[in-house]
GUNU-345730 format. One record per residue (C-alpha): residue in one letter; y negated, z negated, x negated. Coordinates in steps of 0.001 Angstrom, whole numbers, plus 524288, in hexadecimal, padded with zeros to 5 digits. Example, Ala and Ser with C-alpha at 12.3 -4.5 7.8 and 13.67 -1.06 7.14 Angstrom:
residues 2
A811947E1887CFF4S804247E41C7CA9A
***
This chain:
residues 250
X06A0099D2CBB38CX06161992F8BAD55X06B0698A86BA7B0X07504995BCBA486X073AA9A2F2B9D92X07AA69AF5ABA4CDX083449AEFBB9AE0X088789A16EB9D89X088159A4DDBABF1X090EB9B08FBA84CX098E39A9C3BA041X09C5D99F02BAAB7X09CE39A962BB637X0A6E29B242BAFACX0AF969A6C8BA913X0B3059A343BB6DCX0B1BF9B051BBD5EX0BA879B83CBB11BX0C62D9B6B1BB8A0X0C3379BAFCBC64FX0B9319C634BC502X0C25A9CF9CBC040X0CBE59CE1EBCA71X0C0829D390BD412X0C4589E1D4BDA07X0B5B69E430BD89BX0B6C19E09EBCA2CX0C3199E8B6BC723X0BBC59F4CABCE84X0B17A9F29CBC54BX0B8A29F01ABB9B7X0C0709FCDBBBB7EX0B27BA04DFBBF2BX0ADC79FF72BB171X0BAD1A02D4BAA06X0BCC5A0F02BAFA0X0ADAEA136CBAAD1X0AEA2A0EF1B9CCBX0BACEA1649B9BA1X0B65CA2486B9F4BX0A899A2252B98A9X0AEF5A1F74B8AE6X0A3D1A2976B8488X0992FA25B6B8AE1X09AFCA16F3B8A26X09D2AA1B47B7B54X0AA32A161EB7828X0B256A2113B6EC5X0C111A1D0CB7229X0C5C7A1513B6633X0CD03A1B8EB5B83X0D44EA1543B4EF3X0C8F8A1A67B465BX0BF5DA15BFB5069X0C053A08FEB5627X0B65EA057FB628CX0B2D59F8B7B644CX0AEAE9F326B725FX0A6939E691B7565X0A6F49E318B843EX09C3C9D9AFB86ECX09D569CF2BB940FX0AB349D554B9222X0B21C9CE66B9D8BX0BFB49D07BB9F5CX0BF2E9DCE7B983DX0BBCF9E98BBA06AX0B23C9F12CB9923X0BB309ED9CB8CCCX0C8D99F1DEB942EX0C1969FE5BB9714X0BFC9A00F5B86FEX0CB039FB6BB8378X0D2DEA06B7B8179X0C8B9A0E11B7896X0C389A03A1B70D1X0C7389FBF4B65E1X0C3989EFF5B66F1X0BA779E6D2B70DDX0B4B09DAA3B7167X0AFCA9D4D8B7D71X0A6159CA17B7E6FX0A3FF9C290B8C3FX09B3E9B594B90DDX0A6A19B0F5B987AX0B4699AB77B91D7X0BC4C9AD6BB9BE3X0B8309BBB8B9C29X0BAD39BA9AB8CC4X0C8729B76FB908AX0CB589C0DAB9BB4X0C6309CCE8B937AX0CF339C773B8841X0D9AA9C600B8EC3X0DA579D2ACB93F7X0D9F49D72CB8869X0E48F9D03DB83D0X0EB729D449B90B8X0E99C9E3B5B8B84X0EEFE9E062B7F7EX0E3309E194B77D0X0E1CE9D94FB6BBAX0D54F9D193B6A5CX0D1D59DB1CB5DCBX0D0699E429B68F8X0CA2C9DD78B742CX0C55A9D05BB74A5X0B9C89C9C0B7AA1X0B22F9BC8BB77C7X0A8F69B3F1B80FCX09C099B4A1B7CBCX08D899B882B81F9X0854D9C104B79C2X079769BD0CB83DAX0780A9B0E2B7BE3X06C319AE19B719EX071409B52CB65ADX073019A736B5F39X07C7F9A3ECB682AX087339ADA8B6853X092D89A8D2B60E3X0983F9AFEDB55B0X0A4EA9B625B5E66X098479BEFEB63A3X093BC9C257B56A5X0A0409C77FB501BX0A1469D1E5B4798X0A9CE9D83DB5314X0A09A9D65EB5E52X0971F9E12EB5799X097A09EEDFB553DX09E7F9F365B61D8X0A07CA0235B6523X09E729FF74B74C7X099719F249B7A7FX09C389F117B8976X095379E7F8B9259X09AF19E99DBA0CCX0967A9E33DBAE04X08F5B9DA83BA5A5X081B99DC26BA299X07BBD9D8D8BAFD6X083AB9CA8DBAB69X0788F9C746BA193X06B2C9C2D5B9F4AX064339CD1DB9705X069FE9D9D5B9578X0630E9DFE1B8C68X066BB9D596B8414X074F39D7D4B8574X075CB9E37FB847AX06D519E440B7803X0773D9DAFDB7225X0842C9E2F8B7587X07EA89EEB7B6FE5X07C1D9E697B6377X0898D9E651B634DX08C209F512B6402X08EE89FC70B570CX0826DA06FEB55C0X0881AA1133B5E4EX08EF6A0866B66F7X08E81A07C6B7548X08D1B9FFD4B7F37X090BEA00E1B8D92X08A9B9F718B99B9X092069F847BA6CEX08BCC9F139BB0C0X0853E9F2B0BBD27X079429FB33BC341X06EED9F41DBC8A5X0720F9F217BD802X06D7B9FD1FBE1B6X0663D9F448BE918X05F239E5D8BEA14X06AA69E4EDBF643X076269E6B6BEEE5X072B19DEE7BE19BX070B39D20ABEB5AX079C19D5FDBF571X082E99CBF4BF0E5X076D69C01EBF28BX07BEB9C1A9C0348X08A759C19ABFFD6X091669B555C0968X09A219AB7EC0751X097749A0FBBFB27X0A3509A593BF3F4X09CBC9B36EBF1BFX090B39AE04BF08EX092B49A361BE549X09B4B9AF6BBDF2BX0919F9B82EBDE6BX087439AE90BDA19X08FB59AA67BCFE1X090A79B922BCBADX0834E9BC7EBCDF9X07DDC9B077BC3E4X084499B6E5BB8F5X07BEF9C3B2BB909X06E989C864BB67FX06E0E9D375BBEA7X0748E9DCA6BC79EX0737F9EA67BBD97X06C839F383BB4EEX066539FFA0BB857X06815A0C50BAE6EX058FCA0A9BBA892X05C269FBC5BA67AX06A349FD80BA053X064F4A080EB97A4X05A8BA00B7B92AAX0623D9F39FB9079X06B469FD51B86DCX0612DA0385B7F30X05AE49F73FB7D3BX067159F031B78CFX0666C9FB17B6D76X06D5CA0705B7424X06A19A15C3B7116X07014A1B33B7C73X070B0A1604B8A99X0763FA1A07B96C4X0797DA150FBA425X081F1A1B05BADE3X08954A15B7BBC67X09917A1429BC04FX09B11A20A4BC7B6X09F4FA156ABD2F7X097C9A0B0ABD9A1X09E969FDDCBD6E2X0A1F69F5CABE0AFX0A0FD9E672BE121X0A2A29DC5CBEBCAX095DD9DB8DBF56FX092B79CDA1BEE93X0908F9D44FBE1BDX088269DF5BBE6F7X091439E867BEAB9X090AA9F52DBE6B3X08C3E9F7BFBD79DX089EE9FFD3BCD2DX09091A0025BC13FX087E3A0764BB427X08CB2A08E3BA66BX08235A09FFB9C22X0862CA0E4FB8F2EX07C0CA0C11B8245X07F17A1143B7506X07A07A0948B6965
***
């Protein structure tokens, strides 16, 4: 950690790992628990359906392949996603392309907004990349080094109004189950999930925390609520987990 930032460790962990993680049964379970939410909470994430008179626009930060934007696809205008890692640049773009969307639509670019505002390049600071209806951040948050700080700087990015939705995961029920995977056997497993485990900052976020973090980033509104189902992951990563959405209105 000394001699590189999370978001270089991030960067290097997912350009090698793009390919592979989504081919996980694990992953696609949790993919589809995180697609099918966003789609029957449309009102209370706070995304209006897009109309011809009414466009919605979508940002979809540490984007990945695409899932949270895939979800909103079908009732927004247009998205941008931004992600640390190229390769995940290119997956989420060409799936897009795969769908048949045109990059007006939905298109990401690699970038890290984590960096000392003098350092990110002008693709971050286009005219395009503020202003957004709904910014997403999925499975992603626990990935960086100061959240209150990111999440301050998406909802900078949120038209007054906006909305902005953080899926990630509950704190672990126990001390047992958030280091169950330090007595996992077998190198393989264990160089895996130390790999895995250097890219994060910690294991969740409690309801008091989460709201906080949004009404500090600027938010009006905050809430915080669980999956109706317990997701579950292989032993190494802790098992059993809890998926939250928390929603803050700007």
């Amino acid at each position: 950690m000394a001699s590189s930032t999370l978001g270089e460790l991030n960067r290097s962990y997912w350009n090698t790992n793009a390919d592979s993680v989504f081919k996980q049964e694990w992953v696609q379970a949790l993919t589809r628990q995180i697609t099918d939410y966003i789609q029957s909470h449309m009102d209370w994430i706070g995304v209006t359906p897009a109309t011809a008179g009414a466009p919605v626009t979508m940002l979809d930060y540490a984007c990945g392949n695409g899932v949270a934007s895939m979800a909103l696809a079908p009732y927004v205008t247009t998205i941008r996603g931004i992600d640390v890692s190229d390769s995940m640049v290119k997956a989420y773009n060409d799936r897009a392309r795969m769908q048949g969307l045109p990059e007006q639509q939905m298109h990401a670019v690699q970038g890290d907004l984590m960096v000392p505002p003098e350092k990110i390049p002008k693709a971050l600071k286009r005219e395009d990349l503020y202003g957004f209806d709904i910014v997403v951040m999925s499975m992603a948050l626990h990935h960086v080094e100061d959240p209150q700080l990111m999440t301050t700087s998406l909802v900078e990015r949120l038209r007054d109004g906006g909305s902005i939705l953080i899926i990630d995961w509950a704190p672990s029920a126990s001390k047992e189950q958030e280091t169950h995977h330090h007595h996992e056997h077998g190198g393989g497993h264990q160089q895996e999930v130390h790999s895995a485990k250097q890219t994060m900052s910690r294991s969740g976020f409690d309801e008091e925390e989460m709201v906080k973090i949004l009404k500090q980033a600027g938010c009006t509104e905050a809430d915080y609520v669980f999956h109706r189902e317990h997701s579950k992951l292989p032993s190494k990563f802790g098992g059993e987990k809890q998926l939250f959405f928390a929603r803050g209105k700007k």
